[in-house]
TIZA-411229 format. One record per residue (C-alpha): x, y, z. Coordinates in nm, 4 decimals. Example, Ala and Ser with C-alpha at 12.3 -4.5 7.8 and 13.67 -1.06 7.14 Angstrom:
REM residues 2
{X->1.2300; Y->-0.4500; Z->0.7800}
{X->1.3670; Y->-0.1060; Z->0.7140}
***
This chain:
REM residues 351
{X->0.0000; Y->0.0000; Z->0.0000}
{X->0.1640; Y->0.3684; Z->-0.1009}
{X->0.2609; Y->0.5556; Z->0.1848}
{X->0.2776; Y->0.9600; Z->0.2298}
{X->0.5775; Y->1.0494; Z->0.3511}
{X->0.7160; Y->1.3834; Z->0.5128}
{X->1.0797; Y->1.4950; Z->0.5823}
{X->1.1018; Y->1.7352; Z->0.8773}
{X->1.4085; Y->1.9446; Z->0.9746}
{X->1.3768; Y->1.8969; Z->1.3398}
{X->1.6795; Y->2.0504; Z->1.5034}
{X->2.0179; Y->2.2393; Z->1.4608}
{X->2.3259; Y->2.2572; Z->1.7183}
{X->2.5964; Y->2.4622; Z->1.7218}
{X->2.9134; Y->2.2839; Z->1.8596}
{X->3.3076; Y->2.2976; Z->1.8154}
{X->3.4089; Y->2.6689; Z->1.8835}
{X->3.2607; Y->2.9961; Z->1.7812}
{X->3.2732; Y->3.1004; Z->1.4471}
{X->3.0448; Y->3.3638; Z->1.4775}
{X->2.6250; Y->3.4043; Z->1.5508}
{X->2.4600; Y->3.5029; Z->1.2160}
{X->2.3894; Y->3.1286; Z->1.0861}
{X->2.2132; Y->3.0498; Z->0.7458}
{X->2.0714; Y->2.6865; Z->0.6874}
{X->1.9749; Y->2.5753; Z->0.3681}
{X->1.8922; Y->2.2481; Z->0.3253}
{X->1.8090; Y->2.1386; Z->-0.0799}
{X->1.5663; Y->1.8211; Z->-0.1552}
{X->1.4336; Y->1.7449; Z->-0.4819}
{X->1.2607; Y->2.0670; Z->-0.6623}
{X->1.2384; Y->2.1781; Z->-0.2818}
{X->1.4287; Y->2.4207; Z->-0.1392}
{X->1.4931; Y->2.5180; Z->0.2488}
{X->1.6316; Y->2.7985; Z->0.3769}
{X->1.6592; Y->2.9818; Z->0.7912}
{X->1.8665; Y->3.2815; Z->0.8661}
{X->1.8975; Y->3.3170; Z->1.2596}
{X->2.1043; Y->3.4311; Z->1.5847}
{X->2.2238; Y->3.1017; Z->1.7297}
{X->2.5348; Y->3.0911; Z->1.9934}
{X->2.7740; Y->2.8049; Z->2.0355}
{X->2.6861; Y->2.5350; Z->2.2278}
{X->2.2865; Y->2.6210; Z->2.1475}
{X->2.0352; Y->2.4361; Z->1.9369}
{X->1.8004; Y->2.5976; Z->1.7588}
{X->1.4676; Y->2.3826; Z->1.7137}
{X->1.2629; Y->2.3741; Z->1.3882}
{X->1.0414; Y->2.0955; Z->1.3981}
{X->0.9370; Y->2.2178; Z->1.0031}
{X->0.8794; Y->2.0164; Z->0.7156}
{X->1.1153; Y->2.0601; Z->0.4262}
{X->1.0125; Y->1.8071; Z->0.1572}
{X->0.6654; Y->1.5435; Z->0.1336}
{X->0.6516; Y->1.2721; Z->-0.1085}
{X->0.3195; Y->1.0917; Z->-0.1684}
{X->0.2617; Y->0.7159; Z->-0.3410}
{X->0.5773; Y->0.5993; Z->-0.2153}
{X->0.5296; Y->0.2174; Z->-0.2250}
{X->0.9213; Y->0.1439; Z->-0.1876}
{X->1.2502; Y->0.2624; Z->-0.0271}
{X->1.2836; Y->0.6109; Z->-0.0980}
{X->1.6073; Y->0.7382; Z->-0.1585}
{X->1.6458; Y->1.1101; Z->-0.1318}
{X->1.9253; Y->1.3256; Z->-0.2242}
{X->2.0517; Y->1.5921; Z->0.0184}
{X->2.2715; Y->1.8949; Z->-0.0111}
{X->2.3034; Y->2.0780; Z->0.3091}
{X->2.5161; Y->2.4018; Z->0.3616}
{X->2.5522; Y->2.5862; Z->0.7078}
{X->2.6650; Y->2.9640; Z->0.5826}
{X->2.7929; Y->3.2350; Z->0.9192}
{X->2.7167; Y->3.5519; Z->0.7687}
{X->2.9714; Y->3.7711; Z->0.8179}
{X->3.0184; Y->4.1604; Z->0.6665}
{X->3.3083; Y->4.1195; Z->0.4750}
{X->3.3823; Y->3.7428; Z->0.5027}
{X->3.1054; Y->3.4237; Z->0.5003}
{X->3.2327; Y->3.0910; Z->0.6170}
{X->3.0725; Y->2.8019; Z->0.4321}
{X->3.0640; Y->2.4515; Z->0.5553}
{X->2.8381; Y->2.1979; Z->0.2521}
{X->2.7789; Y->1.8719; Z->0.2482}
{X->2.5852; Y->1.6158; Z->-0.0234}
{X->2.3733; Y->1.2708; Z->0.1092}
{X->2.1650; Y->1.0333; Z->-0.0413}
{X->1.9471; Y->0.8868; Z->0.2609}
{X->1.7403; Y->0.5488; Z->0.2396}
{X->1.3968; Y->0.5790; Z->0.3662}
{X->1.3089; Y->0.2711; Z->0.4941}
{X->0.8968; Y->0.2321; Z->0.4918}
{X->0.9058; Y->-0.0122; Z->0.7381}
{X->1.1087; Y->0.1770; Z->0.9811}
{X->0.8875; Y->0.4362; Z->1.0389}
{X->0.9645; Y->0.7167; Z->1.1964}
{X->1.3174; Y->0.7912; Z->1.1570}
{X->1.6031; Y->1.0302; Z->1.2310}
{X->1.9322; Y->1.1081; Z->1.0219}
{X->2.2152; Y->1.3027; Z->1.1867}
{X->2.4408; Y->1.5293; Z->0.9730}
{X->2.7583; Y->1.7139; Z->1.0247}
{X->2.8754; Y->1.9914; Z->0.9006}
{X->3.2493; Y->2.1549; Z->1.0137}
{X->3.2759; Y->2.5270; Z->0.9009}
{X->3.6121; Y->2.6705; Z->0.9234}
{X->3.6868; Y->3.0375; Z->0.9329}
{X->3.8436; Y->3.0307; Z->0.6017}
{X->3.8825; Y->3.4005; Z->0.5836}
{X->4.0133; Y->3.4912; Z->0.8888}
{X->4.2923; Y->3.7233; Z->0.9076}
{X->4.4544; Y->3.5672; Z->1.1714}
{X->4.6832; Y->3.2656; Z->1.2356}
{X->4.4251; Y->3.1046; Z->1.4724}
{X->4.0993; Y->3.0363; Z->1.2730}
{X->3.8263; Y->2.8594; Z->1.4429}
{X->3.6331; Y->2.5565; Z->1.3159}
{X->3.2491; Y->2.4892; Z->1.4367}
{X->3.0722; Y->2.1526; Z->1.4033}
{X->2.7119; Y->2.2003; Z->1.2948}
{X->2.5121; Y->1.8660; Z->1.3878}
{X->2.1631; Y->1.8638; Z->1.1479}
{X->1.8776; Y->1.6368; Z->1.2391}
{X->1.5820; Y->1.5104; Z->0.9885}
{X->1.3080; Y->1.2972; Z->1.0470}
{X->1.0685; Y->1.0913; Z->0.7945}
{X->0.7480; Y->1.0006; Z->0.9091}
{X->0.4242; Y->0.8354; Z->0.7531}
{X->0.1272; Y->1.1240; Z->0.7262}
{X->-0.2351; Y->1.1293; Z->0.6594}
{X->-0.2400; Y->1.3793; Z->0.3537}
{X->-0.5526; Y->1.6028; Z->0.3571}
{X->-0.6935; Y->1.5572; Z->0.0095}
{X->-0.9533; Y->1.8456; Z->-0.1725}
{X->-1.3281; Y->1.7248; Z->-0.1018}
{X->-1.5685; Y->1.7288; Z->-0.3680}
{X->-1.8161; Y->1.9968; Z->-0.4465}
{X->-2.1100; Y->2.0103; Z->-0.1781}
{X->-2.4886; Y->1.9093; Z->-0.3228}
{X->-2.8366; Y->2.0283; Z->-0.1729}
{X->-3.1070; Y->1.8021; Z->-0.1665}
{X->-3.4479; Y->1.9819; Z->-0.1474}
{X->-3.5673; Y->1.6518; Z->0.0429}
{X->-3.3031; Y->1.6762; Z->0.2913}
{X->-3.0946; Y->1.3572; Z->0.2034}
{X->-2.7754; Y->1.4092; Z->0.2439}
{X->-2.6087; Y->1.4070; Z->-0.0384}
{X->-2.2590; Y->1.4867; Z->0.1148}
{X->-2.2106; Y->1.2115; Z->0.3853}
{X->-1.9511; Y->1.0059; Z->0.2080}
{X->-1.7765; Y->1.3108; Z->0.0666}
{X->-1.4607; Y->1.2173; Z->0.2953}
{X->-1.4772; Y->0.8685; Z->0.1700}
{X->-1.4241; Y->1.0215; Z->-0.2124}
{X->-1.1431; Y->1.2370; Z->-0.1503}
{X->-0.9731; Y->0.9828; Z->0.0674}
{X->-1.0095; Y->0.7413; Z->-0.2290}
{X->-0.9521; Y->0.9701; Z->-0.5299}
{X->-0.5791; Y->1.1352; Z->-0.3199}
{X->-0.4695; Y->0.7996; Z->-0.2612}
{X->-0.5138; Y->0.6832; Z->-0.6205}
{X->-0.4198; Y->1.0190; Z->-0.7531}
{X->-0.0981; Y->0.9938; Z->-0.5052}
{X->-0.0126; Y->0.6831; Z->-0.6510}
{X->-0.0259; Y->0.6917; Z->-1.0386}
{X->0.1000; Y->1.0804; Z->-1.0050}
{X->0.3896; Y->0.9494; Z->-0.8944}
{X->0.5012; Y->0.6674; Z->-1.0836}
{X->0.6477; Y->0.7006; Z->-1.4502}
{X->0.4075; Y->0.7344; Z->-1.7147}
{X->0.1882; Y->0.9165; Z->-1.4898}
{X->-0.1586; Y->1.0682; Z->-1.6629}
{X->-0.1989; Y->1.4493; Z->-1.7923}
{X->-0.3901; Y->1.5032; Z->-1.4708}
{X->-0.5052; Y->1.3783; Z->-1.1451}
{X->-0.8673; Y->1.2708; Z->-1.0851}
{X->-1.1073; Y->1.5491; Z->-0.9873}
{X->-1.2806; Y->1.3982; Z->-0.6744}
{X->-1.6259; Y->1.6454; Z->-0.8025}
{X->-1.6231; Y->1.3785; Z->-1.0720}
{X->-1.6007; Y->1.0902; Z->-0.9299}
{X->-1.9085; Y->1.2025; Z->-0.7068}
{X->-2.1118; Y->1.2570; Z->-1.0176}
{X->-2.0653; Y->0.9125; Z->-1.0921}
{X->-2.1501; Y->0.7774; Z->-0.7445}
{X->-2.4563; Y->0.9770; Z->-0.7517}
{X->-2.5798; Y->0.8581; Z->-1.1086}
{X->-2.4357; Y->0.4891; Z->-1.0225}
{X->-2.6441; Y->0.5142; Z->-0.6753}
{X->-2.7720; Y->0.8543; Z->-0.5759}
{X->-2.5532; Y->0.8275; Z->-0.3172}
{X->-2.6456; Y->0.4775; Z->-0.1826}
{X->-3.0241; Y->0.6361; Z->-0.1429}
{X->-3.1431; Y->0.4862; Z->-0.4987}
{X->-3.4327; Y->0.1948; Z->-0.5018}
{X->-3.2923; Y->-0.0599; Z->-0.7098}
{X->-3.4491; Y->-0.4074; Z->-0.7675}
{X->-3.1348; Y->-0.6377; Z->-0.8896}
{X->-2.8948; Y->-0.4942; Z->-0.7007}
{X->-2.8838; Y->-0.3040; Z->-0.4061}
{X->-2.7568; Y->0.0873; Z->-0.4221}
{X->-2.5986; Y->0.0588; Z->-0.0259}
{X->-2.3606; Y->-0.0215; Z->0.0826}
{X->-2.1791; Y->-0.0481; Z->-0.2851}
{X->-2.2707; Y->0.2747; Z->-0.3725}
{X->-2.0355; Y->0.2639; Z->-0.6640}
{X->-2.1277; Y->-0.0206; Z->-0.7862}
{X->-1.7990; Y->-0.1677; Z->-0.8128}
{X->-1.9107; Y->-0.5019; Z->-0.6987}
{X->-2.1917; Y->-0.6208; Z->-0.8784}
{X->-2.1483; Y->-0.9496; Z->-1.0393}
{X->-2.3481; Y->-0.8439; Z->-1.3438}
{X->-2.0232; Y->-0.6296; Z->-1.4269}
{X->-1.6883; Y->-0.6940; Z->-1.5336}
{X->-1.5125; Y->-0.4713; Z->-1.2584}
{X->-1.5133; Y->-0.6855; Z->-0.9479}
{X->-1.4055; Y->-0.9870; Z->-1.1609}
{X->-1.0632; Y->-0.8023; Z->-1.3345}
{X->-0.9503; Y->-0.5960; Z->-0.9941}
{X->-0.9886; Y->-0.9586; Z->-0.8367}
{X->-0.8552; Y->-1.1540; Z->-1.1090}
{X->-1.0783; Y->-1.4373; Z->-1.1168}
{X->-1.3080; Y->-1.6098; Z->-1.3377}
{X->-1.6012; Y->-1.4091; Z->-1.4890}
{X->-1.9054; Y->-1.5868; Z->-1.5485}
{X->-2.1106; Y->-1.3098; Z->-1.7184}
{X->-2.2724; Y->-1.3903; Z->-2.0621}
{X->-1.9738; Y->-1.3614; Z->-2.3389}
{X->-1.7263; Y->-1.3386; Z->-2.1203}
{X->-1.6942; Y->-1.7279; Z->-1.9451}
{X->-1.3400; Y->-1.6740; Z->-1.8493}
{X->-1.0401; Y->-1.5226; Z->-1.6285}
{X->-1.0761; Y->-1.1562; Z->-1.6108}
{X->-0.7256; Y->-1.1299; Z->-1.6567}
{X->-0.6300; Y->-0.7671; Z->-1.7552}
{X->-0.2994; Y->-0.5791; Z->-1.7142}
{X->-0.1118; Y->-0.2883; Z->-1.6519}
{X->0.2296; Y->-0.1300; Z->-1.7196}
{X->0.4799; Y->-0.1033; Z->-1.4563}
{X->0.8212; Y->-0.0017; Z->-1.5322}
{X->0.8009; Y->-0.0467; Z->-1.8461}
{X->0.6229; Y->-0.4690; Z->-1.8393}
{X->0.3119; Y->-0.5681; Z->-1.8359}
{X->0.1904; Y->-0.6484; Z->-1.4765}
{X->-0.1629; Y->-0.8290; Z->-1.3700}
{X->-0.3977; Y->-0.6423; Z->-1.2009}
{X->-0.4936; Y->-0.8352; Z->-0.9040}
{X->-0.6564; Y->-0.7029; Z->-0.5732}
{X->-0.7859; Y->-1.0267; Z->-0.4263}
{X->-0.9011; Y->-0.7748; Z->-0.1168}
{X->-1.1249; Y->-0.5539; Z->-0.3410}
{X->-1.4849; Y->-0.5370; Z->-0.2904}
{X->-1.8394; Y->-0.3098; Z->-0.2590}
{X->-1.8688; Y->-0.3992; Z->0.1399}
{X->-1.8753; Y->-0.0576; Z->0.2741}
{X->-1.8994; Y->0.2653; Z->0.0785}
{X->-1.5507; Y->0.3417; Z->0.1738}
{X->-1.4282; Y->0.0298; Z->0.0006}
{X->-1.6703; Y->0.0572; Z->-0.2883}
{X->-1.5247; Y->0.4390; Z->-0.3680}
{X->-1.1897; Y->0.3111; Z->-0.2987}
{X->-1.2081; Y->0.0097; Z->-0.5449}
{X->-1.4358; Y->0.1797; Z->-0.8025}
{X->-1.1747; Y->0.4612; Z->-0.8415}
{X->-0.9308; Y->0.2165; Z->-0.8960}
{X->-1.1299; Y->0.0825; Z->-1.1845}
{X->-1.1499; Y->0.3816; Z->-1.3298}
{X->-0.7736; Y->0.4377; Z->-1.3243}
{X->-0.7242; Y->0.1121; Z->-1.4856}
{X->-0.9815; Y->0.2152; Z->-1.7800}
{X->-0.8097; Y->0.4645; Z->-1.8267}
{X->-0.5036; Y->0.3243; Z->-1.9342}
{X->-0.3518; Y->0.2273; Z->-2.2550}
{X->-0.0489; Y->-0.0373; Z->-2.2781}
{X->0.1398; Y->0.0551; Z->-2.5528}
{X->0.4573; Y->-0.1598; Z->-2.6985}
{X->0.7747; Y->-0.0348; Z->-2.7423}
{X->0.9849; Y->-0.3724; Z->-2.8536}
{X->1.0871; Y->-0.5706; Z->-2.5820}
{X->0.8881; Y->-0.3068; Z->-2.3229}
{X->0.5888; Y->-0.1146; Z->-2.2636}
{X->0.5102; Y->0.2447; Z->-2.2129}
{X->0.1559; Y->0.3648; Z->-2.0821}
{X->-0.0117; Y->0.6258; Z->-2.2250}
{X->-0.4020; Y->0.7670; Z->-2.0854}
{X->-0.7039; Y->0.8269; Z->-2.2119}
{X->-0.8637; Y->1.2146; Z->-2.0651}
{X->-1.1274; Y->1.1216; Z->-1.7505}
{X->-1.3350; Y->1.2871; Z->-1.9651}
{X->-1.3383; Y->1.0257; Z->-2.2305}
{X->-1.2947; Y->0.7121; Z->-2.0009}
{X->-1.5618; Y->0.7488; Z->-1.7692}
{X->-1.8395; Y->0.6636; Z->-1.9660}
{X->-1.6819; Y->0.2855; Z->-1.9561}
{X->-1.6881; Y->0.2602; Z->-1.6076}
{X->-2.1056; Y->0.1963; Z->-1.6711}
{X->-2.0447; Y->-0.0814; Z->-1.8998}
{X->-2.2771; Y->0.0401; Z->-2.1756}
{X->-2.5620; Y->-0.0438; Z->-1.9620}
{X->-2.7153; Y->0.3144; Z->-1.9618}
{X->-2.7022; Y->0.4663; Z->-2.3062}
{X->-2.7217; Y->0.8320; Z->-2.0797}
{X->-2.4599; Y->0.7893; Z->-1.8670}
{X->-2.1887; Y->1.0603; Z->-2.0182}
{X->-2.4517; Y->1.3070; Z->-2.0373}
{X->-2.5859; Y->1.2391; Z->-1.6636}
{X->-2.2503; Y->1.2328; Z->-1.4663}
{X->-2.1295; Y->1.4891; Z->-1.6728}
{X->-2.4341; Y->1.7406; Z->-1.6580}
{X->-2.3942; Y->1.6898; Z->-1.2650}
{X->-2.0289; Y->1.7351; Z->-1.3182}
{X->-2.0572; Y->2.0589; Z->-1.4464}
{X->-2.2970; Y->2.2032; Z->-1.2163}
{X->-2.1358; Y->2.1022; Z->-0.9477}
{X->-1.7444; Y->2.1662; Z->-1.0796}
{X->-1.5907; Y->2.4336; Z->-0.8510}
{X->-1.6757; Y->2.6860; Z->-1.1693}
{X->-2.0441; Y->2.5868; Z->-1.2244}
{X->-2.3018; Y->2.8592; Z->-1.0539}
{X->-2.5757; Y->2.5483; Z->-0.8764}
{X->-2.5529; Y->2.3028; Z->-0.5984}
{X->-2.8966; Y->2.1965; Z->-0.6030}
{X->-2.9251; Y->1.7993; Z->-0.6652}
{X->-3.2240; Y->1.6186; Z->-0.7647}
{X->-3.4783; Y->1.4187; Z->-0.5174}
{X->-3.5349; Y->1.0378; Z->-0.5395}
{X->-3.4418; Y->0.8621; Z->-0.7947}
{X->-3.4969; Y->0.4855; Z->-0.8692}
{X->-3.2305; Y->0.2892; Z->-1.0592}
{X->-3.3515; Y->0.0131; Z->-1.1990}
{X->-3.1791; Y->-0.2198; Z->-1.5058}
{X->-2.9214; Y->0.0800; Z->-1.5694}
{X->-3.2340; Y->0.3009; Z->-1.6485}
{X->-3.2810; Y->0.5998; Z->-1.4225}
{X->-3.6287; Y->0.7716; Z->-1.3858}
{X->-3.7155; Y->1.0949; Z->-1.1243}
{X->-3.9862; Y->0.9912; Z->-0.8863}
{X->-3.9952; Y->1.3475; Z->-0.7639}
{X->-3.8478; Y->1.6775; Z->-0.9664}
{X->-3.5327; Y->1.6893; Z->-0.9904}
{X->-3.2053; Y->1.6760; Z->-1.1784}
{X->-3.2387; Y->1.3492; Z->-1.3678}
{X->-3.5132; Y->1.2194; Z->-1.6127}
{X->-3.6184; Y->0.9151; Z->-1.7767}
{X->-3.3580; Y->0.9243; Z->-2.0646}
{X->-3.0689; Y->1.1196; Z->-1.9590}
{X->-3.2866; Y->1.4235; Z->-2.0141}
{X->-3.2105; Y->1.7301; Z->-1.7951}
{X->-3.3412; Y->1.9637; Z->-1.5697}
{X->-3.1791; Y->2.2047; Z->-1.3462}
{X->-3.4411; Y->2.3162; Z->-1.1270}
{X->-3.4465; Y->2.4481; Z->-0.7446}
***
């Protein structure tokens, strides 16, 4: 499972002998930057306890290169002590400190008898819960709420996002959580919809029914459905081969796990495997091409529901005003009260 990681600067000390007080640290990650001018005295430590660098969708050892340089700022002359690390973070020894040191000399000193300081740096990685944008909010003139698994999306969709962002090949842009809600609420309304075949809670994305194709390729195991009568073997590309998808964990149990596994569908829709001799490379299809597929076919008005609801709700759209009840039944939706869906992907923005 990929981990979020953060890299703290946690402390400073000043040790050896007194070079001066004026002390600039600057500590360089990759396409990060740190820098912290102040008064520190030998034989002080100066606490920072800040974060300097996060890294998200780590699966692996991280290794993260370094370059650390203690400057004393002085008017005419600035003593400079640098050094340049590579350090291994372990994900299974988490958290965890590394020690630095730094000797700065004064170089510059016009005097036989230059001092030398020894500057001891201390980092820390640790694991974090990254706080992930949350979809959109909708108003339901019945009072349903509409919102009470909003958490549950953005968990899912920064996860996922965190993951495939992060690996090579990544796609052109990260999952808007706003529409993946779209799609729970036309897949579900939300785990509120009256469906006869199969139920709309607690799979309120659907991900699970056996009608489908999804449950059977994240799972990697035979798929009975008409036509199909076989392994639902499907892969992915992973530096650069062709890997099986296989979640043997993934299921529509809970709404959390439903989101979580029905986003990670979608992700694997949205890929293309593409040779390239001996290896692969992957290349994406937009979200707003691919999610149509996630349906199946099964509802000839799915693009223009999710999206419609997409739109509206987008962070740019001007109405947050959702429909009522709605019965899904056989892929077909139809309103029982006014609302924001009708019989045939027909629609109607109305308060």
């Amino acid at each position: 499972m990929a981990k979020a990681i953060s890299l703290k600067i946690l402390k400073l000390q000043y040790g050896g002998e007194s070079i001066g007080n004026d002390i600039l640290l600057e500590v360089e990650t990759v396409g990060k930057n740190f820098s912290s001018y102040q008064t520190i005295k030998r034989g002080s430590t100066f606490e920072y306890n800040q974060q300097i660098q996060e890294f998200r969708g780590v699966n692996d050892t991280l290794e993260v290169h370094l370059n650390i340089k203690v400057t004393e700022k002085d008017f005419l002359f600035s003593d400079i002590g640098e050094i340049s690390e590579t350090i291994s973070i372990d994900l299974n020894s988490l958290p965890k400190t590394f020690d630095f040191q730094i000797t700065v000399q004064e170089k510059n000193k016009l005097t036989f008898g230059k001092s030398t300081a020894v500057f001891s740096i201390t980092l820390e990685a640790r694991e974090f819960n990254p706080v992930y944008p949350r979809p959109q909010v909708y108003i339901s003139p019945s009072k349903k709420d509409y919102n009470r698994f909003d958490n549950e999306i953005a968990q899912a969709v920064g996860y996922w996002n965190d993951e495939f962002m992060n690996q090579e090949y990544p796609p052109n842009s990260p999952l808007d959580p706003n529409l993946v809600k779209a799609m729970v609420y036309v897949e579900s309304v939300i785990g509120y919809g009256k469906q006869r075949r199969y139920p709309s809670y607690p799979d309120i994305m659907q991900v699970a029914d056996p009608n489908n194709d999804a449950i059977y390729a994240l799972k990697n195991i035979f798929n009975p459905n008409p036509g199909k009568k076989k392994m639902g073997t499907e892969y992915e590309v992973f530096n650069q081969q062709l890997r099986i998808l296989e979640y043997k964990d993934a299921n529509g149990n809970s709404p959390e796990q439903s989101i979580r596994w029905g986003v990670r569908y979608l992700y694997h829709l949205a890929q293309k495997n593409i040779p390239e001799g001996n290896l692969w490379k992957r290349e994406w299809w937009t979200w707003e091409e691919i999610f149509p597929s996630y349906n199946g076919g099964g509802d000839k008005g799915y693009r223009k529901k999710v999206w419609d609801i997409y739109v509206i709700h987008h962070p740019d759209g001007d109405n947050n005003v959702i429909a009522n009840d709605i019965d899904l039944n056989n892929g077909a939706q139809t309103v029982e009260t006014d609302g924001i869906i009708t019989d045939g992907g027909d629609t109607n923005y109305s308060d």
